[in-house]
Structure formats: C-alpha cells, structure tokens
Wavefront OBJ file of the C-alpha trace (Angstrom):
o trace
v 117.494 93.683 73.690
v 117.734 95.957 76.655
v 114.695 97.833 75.513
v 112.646 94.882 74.912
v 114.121 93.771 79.077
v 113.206 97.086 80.475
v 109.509 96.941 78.060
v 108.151 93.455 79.396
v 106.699 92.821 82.462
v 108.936 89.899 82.820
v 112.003 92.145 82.732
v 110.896 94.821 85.290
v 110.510 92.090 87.503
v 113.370 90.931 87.261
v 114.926 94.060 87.283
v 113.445 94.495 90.524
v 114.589 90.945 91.528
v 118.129 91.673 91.182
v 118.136 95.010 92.453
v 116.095 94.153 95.143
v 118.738 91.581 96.253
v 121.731 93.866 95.831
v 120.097 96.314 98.274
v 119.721 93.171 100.684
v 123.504 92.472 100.198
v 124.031 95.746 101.606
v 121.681 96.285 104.464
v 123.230 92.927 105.722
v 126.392 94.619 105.533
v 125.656 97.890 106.791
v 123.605 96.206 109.454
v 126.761 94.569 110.759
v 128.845 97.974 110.325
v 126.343 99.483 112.594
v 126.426 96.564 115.094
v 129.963 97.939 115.723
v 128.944 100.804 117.860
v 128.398 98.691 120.445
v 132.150 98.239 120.904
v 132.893 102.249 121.534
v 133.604 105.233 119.658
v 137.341 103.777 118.486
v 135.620 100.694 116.306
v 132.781 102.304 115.287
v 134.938 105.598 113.845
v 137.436 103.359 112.370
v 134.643 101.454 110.692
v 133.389 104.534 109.052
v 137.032 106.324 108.291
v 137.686 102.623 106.846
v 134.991 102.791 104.300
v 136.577 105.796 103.071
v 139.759 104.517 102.730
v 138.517 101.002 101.328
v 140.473 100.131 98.039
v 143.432 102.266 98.332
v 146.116 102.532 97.631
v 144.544 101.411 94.001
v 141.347 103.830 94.463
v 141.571 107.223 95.974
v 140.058 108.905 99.087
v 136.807 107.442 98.883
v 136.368 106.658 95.545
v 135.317 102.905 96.677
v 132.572 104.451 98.542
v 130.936 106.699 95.828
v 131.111 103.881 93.238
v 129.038 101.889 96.119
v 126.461 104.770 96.371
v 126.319 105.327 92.720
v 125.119 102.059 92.150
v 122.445 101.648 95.018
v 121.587 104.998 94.195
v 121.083 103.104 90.744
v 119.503 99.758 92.278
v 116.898 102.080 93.883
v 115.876 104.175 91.302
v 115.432 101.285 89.066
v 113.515 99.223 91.336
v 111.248 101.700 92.407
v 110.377 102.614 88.940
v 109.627 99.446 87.691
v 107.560 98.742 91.133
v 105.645 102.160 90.083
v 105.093 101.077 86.167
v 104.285 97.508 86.989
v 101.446 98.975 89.550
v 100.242 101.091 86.631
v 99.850 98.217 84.469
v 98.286 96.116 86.922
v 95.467 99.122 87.503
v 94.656 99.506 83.983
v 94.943 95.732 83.313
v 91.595 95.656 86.178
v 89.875 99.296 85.800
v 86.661 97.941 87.546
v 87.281 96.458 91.226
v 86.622 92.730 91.276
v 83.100 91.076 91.987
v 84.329 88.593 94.103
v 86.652 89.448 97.009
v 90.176 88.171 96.265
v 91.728 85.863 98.777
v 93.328 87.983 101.897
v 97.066 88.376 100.903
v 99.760 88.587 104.125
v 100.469 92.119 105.889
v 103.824 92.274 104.009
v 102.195 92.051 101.035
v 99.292 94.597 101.494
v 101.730 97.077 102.705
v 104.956 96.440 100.319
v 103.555 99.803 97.953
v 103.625 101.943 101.422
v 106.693 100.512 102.246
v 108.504 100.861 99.683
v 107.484 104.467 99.707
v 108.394 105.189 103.459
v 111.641 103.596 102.850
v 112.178 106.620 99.790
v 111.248 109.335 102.333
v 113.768 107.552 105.200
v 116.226 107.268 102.923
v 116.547 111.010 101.824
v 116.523 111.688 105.951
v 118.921 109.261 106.608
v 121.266 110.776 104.545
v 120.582 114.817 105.683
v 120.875 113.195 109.124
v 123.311 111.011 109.515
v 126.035 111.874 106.099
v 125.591 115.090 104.979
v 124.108 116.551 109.033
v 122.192 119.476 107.169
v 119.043 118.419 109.500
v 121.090 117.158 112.489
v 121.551 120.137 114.654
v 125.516 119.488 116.362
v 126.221 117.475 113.334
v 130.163 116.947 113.864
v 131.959 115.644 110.661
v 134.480 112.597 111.515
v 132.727 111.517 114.563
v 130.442 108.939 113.355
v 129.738 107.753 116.492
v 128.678 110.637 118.847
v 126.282 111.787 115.852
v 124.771 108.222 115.756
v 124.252 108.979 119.808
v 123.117 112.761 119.335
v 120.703 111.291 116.787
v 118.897 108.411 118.717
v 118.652 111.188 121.675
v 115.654 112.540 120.307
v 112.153 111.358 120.406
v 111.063 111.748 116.624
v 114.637 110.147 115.399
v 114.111 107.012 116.990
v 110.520 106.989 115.760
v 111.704 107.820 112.291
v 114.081 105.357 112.419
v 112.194 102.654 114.187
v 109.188 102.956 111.509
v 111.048 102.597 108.814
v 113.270 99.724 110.036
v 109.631 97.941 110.916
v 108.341 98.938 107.103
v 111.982 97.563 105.696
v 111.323 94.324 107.847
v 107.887 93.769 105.952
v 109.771 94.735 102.922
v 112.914 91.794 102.983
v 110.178 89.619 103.761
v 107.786 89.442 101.112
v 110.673 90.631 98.773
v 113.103 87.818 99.100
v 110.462 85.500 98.554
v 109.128 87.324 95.871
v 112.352 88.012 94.093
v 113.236 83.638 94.321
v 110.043 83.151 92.807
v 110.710 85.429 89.858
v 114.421 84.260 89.062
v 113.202 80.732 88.908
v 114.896 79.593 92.379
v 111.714 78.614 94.038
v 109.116 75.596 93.314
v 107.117 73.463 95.194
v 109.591 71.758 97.287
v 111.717 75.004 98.013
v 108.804 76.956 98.888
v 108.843 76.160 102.983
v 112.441 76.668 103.366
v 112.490 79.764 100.851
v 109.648 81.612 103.288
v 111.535 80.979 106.525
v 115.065 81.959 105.143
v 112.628 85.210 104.048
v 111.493 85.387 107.826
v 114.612 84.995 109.245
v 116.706 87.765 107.506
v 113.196 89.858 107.955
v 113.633 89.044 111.603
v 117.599 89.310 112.225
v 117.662 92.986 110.273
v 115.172 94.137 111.862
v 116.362 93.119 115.215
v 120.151 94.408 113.918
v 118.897 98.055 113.244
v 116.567 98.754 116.219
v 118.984 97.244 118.858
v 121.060 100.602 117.736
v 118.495 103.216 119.338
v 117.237 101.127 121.716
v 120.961 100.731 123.032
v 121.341 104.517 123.179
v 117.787 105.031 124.633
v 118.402 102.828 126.980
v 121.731 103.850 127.989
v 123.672 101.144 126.900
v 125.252 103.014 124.335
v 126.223 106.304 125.540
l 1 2 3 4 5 6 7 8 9 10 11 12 13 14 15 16 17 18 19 20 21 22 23 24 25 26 27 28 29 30 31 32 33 34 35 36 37 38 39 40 41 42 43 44 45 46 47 48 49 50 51 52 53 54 55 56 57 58 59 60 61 62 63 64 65 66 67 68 69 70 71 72 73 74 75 76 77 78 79 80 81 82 83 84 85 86 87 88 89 90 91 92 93 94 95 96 97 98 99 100 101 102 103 104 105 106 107 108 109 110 111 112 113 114 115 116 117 118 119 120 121 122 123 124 125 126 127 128 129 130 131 132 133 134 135 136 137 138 139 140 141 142 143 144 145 146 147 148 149 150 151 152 153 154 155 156 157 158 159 160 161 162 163 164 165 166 167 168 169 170 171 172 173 174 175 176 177 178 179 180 181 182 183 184 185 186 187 188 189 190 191 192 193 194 195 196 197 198 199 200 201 202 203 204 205 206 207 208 209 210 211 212 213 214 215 216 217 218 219 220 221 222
C-alpha cells in the first residue's frame, strides 16, 4: 500500500501536500519565535533556551526539539524528492517542447523549481550560521540573540537571508493553493477565498522574516 502511495503520481503529490503544509505549520511558528527579538535579549534567549527545555520534565534536555527536526528534516527530504521525480515524469511525459505556446502561468509558479532549490541551499546556511555557528565568525553558543544581531550586521547575510525569505514567499503562495487543490479542499466556489488566504500568509511571512534584518540594519534592533 505504501509502495503503491509513494509509486503514483497521485501519492507524491500528496505527499508533497502534507509535507508541504507541515513545513508551513512551522515557519508560522518560528516566524512568531523570531518576532520575539524585538522585545530584547531576555525574551528572545528565553524563547530559544525554552525550546530546549520544551516537554520536560517527561522528555529530556532537548529531546522535544530533535524529534521536531527529525521530522522536518523528514518533511523536506520527502517533498523535495517527490517535487524532483514528479518533474522527471513530467519531462519524459513531453520530450518535444510544445507547438503551441502554453498559457503564461504566474511568477510563483514559473519559479517554484528555483525556489524550492534556493530554499535547500538557505537551509543548510541557516543552520552553519545561526545553530551550529561553524560559518558565523564570533558565533557565541547560548546567546541567541546577539548572534541573530552579529549575523544581520553583514552585507551578504541579509542578502542571503532576504532572497530566500522573497523565494519562500513565492513558495507558500503557489504551494498552499496548490496543496488545497490536491487534498480535495478546493472547488469552484472556494477557489477566490483559497488564493487570498494563499496571498495573505505569502504576504504576512514574508513581512515576519525580513522585518528581523531590517530591524537590526536599521538600528532598531541593536
């Protein structure tokens, strides 16, 4: 059963469906953890020592948080696998380019195989940078915060950052709508509300990350 799921084209998208919306669950919440910095050093640390501690006294040390990255380490490998096979099968369902020009798709959906693909690279940086510090020169472990500052002091981490948040943007956009459509939730009637519930968590993540550097660029974080 699971190998006829993972086989069909069907089932890889909805594999990608579902994980697709469990990494949305979490960049809403991490979105909201980051927001924090904006009330000093003492919430945003305690945010990050909390997620550590989230679950004991029935967990250990951070034993909440590495079943959390195990499975979005999960989410994304499946998802970007079946995203890879599916655009495999797509190419060799159409070896010759089309005679007539197809009808112009959106932006999001042009870009959604780059995107994905820059949000992979940003993903492995994010986590040299910002968890383990092996490419953040002054990394200091336990202070969350003042890395988060040291990091957004430099010109190519803010552009790193700020380019991917823009691809991830694109991303939530056509994905959400994309992902309704293939679990069935969307139809006719849906459709308009469906696109702007899309645009609007597009819009308010994207808005959410970037107000981080732009708050330490700008000095309003310091």
């Amino acid at each position: 059963m699971t190998r006829t799921l993972w086989d069909s084209t069907v089932g890889k998208k909805t594999i990608m469906a579902v994980t697709g919306l469990v990494m949305l669950g979490y960049l809403v919440a991490h979105m909201l953890g980051n927001l924090k910095i904006f009330f000093g050093p003492g919430e945003f640390d305690g945010y990050a020592h909390w997620l550590r501690t989230m679950g004991e006294p029935v967990l250990h040390y951070e034993w909440a948080l590495w079943i959390v990255r195990v499975g979005l380490v999960a989410a994304v490998v499946l998802h970007g696998v079946s995203a890879y096979q599916l655009s495999r099968r797509d190419i060799r369902a159409r070896p010759a380019k089309y005679v007539h020009r197809k009808p112009r798709s959106s932006y999001a959906t042009r870009t959604m195989r780059w995107g994905g693909i820059i949000l992979a690279l940003f993903i492995v940086w994010h986590i040299l940078d910002l968890t383990t510090g092996t490419v953040h020169t002054g990394f200091e472990a336990g202070h969350p915060y003042q890395n988060v500052i040291d990091t957004f002091s430099t010109w190519y981490g803010n552009v790193i950052y700020i380019v991917a948040v823009l691809a991830m943007g694109l991303h939530v956009q056509h994905g959400f709508w994309s992902a309704a459509q293939t679990l069935g939730v969307g139809n006719a009637t849906r459709d308009r509300v469906l696109k702007t519930l899309a645009n609007l968590l597009a819009a308010a993540l994207t808005v959410g990350f970037i107000s981080v550097p732009v708050a330490v660029m700008t000095g309003v974080v310091s």
